[in-house]
N, C-alpha and C positions, 0 to 999 in steps of 0.2 A: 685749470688743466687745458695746454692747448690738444686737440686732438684734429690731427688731418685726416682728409680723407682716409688714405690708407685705414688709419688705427679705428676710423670708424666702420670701415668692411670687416676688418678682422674681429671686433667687438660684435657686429650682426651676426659672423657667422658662426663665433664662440656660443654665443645664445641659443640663436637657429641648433646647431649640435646638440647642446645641452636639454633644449628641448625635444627634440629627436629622441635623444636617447631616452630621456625618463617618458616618453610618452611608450616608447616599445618597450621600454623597462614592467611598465605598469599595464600595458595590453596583452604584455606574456604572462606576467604572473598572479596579476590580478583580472582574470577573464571575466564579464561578464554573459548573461543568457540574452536571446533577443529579446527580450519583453521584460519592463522594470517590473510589473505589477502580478506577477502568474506566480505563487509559489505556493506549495503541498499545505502551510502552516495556516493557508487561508481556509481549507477544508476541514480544518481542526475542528471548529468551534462552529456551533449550533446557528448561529448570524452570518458567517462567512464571507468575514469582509475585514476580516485581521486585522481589526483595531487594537493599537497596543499591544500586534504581537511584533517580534522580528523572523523575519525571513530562515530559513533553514538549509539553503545552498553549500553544496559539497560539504555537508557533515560526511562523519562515519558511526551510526550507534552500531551496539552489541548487544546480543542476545545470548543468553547462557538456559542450560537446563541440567543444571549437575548430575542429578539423577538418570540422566540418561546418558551424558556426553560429558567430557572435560572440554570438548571441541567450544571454542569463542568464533560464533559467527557475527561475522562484520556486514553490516549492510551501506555501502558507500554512494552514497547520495547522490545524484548530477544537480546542475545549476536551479533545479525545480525543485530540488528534495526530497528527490522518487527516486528507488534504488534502479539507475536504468544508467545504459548510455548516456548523450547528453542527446538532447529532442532540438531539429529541425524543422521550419516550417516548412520550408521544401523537399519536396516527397522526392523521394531518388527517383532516377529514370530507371524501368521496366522491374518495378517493384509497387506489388501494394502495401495496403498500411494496414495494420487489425491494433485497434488500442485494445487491453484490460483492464476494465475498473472493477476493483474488490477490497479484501481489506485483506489481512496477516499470509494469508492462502495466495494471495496473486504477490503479492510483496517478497514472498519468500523463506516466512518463518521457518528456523532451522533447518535451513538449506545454504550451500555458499551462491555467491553471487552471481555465477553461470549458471543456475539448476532450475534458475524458475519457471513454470508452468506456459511462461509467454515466451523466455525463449525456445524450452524444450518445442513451442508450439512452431517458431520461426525456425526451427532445425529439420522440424516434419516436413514443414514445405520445402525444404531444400531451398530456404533464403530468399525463395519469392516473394515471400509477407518480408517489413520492418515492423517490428512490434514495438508497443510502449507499455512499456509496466508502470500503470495508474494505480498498484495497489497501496493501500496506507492501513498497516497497523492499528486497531482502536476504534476503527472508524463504522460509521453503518450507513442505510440508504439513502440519508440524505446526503452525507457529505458524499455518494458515489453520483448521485443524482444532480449537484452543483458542479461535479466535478466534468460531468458529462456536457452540461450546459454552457461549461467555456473549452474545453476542448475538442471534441466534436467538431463545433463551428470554424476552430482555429488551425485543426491539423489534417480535418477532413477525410477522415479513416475510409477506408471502404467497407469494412466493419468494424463494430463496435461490440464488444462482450461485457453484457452486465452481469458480474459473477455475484450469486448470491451464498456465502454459507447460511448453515443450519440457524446460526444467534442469530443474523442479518434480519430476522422475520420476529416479530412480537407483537404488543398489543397495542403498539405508539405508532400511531400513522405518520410516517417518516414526510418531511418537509418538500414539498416541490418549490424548486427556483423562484424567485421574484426577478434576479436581473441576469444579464451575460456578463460575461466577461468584455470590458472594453479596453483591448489591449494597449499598452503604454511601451513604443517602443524606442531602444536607443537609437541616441542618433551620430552615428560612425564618424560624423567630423567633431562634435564633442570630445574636448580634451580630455580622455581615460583619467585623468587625476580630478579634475572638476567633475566627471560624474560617480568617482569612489565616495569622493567627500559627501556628494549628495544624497546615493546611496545609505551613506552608514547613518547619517544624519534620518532618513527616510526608513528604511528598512532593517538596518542593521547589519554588523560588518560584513566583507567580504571577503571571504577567505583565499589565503595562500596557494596556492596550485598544486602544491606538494604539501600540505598541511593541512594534516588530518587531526579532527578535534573528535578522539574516542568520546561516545556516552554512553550509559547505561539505556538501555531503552527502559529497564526498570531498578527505579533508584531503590537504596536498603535503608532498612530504619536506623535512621530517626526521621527520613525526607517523610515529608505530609503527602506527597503521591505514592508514596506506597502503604495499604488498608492496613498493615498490620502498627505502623506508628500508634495510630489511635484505637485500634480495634482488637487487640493482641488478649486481652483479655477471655473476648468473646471470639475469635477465631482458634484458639491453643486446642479447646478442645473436641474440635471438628480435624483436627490436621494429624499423623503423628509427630512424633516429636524431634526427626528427622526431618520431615520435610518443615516442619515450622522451621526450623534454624535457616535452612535455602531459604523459604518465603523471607524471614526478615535479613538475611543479607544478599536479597537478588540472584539469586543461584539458582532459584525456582519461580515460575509465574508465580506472585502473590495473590493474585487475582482470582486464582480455580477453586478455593473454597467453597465445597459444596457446591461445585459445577452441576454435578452431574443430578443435584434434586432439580436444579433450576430446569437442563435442558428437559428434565421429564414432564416438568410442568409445561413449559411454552411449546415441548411440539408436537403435544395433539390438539392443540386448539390449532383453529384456521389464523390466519396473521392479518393483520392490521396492513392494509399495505395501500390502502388511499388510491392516488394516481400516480404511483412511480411506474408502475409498465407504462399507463398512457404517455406518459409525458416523456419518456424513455425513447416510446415509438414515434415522437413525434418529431425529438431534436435530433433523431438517427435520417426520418424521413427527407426532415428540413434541408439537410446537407448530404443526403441521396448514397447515408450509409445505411449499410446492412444491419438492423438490429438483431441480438441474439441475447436470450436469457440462458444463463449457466445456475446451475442447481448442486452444488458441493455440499455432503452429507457432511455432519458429525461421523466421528469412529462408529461412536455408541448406536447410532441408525444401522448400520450394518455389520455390526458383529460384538458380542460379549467376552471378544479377548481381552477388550481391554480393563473390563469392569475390576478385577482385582486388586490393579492399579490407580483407577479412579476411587476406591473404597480408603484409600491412603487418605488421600484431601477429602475424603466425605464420609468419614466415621459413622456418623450416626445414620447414614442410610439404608433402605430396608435389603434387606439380605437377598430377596427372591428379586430386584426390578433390571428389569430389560426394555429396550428401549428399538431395540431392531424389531420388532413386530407390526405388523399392519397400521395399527393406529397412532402409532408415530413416523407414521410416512405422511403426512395430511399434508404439509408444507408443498413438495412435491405435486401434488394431484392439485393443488389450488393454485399455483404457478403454471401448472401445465394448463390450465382453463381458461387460464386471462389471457395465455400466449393463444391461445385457438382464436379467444373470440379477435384477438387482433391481428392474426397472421403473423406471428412473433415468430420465427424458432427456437424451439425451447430443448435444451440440452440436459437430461439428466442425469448425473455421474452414480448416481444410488446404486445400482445394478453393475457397473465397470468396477467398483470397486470392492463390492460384496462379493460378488464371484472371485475376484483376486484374495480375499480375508479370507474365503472358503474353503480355497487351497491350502492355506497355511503360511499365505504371503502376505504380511503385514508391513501392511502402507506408512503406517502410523506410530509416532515415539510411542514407545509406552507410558511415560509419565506427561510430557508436553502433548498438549495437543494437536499438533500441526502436523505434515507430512513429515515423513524422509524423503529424501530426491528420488527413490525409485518411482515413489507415488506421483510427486509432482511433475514426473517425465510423462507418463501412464496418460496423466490428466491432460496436460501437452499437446497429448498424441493423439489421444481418444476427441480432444477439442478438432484437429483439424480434420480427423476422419469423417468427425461427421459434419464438419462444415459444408464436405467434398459428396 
């Protein structure tokens, strides 16, 4: 093949183009986040260091609670796998930052995607705060406490909210950090298709820009993550026989089975809680943010509306028990002690929300355990008040 000059500028520039194009092709639709190694599925697991897991970027799960709603709430993921915006390392000019780490309660459980408690909180300030919603479903203090360890140092909040609910607290002295986070990150002259490849190779794939991958956040039997697969035996007759059928087709938390003997047991004892405030106070000081402890009750701590409800999932429990009385506050007065001896601020919501239950405004689904949005604006609101 003779080729002149000419046919061989025309050949470079065919290419050159060609490249061009699949390289925007593949940087619009295939985004990636600044950092290969930061993602939510590493907070999962008790080691925290996502071996053999993949990544969880721009999912969509859902959440259902028949019993209460036909509404399917979607919780749509950003590049990290936290139901938020998508997170910058550079803090916008004349705006501060408030992360919150927590778990189903700062996430959002049965609320839509505008309603949650970090941004009802970024609305209170009239958008002065960007807030990050660190909350993850399932999870307890350690995985908020690794979570703090690589974030913090990386986005540099000006404060930091360690939200704790009522389960957060028990007899297992929750994990403090062994390492940080060492951030891995892209590198912007790297060709967008040689870093997908590596990626999926790496992490697992990377989703479509516009392609959404519905999932259960709670799969139905016969999946072996849902208790009633193997246990249906010994759950049928703690449930009725209505909500059994939601528990084993995901329509209902499978998992509240005689919630309510658990939480009477765990929350008058004092909690197990090791050195998470230390260590809490320490990676907040390090990076010269604001630490603040948050204290989110159970329903059941502040009002017996819902018990008739709860007696659904917990058959067999005893007719007379209550759980809003004095001595299942302890959780509370033992957090508020640790925050003194270290100069913490400690936020109680116990009292904000009793008084609203008092009235005859109920915060809370009646069968799911979570807020409704009025509560989680409340919560929001009542956070930046007393930030202020």
């Amino acid at each position: 093949m003779n080729l002149t000059p000419h046919k061989i500028i025309r050949i470079a520039i065919y290419i050159l183009c060609v490249f061009i194009f699949q390289e925007v092709f593949f940087r619009y639709f295939y985004p990636v986040p600044e950092i290969k190694n930061f993602d939510r599925v590493n907070f999962m697991y008790l080691h925290f260091d996502g071996s053999g897991s993949k990544h969880s970027r721009n999912q969509t799960w859902e959440w259902q609670s028949v019993p209460d709603t036909t509404f399917i709430f979607e919780h749509h993921m950003n590049h990290y796998g936290f139901r938020d915006k998508e997170w910058l390392i550079k803090k916008p000019e004349n705006k501060k930052r408030a992360l919150f780490i927590g778990d189903s309660f700062i996430e959002g459980v049965m609320a839509k995607q505008d309603e949650t408690i970090p941004l009802a909180f970024e609305k209170a300030s009239n958008k002065t705060y960007e807030t990050f919603n660190g909350g993850m479903l399932g999870c307890g203090l350690s995985s908020y406490l690794q979570l703090s360890a690589d974030m913090v140092p990386l986005y540099k909040p000006d404060v930091a909210f360690l939200c704790i609910y009522a389960n957060d607290l028990g007899k297992k002295i929750p994990k403090v950090p062994e390492f940080y986070l060492e951030p891995q990150y892209f590198n912007s002259f790297t060709p967008r298709l040689f870093e997908i490849i590596t990626q999926i190779k790496t992490y697992g794939p990377l989703h479509f820009r516009w392609k959404n991958n519905y999932k259960p956040y709670m799969p139905s039997v016969p999946d072996e993550k849902n208790p009633w697969t193997k246990s249906e035996k010994l759950l049928k007759d703690h449930v009725t026989p209505k909500l059994a059928d939601h528990m084993m087709k995901s329509l209902f938390n499978p998992f509240l089975t005689n919630s309510l003997t658990k939480e009477e047991k765990f929350l008058k004892a004092p909690p197990a809680i090791g050195e998470a405030i230390t260590f809490f106070n320490f990676i907040c000081k390090q990076n010269e943010t604001k630490p603040v402890i948050i204290y989110i009750p159970s329903r059941n701590q502040v009002t017996d509306y819902y018990l008739p409800f709860e007696k659904e999932f917990c058959i067999n429990c005893p007719e007379s028990i209550s759980l809003n009385t004095p001595e299942y506050q302890v959780h509370q007065q033992f957090l508020k002690k640790q925050c003194e001896s270290q100069h913490i601020k400690f936020i109680d919501l116990t009292d904000t929300i009793k008084k609203k239950e008092a009235k005859g405004e109920h915060l809370y689904w009646d069968y799911d355990q979570h807020m409704k949005v009025k509560g989680y604006q409340l919560l929001g609101r009542t956070i930046w008040e007393e930030l202020n």
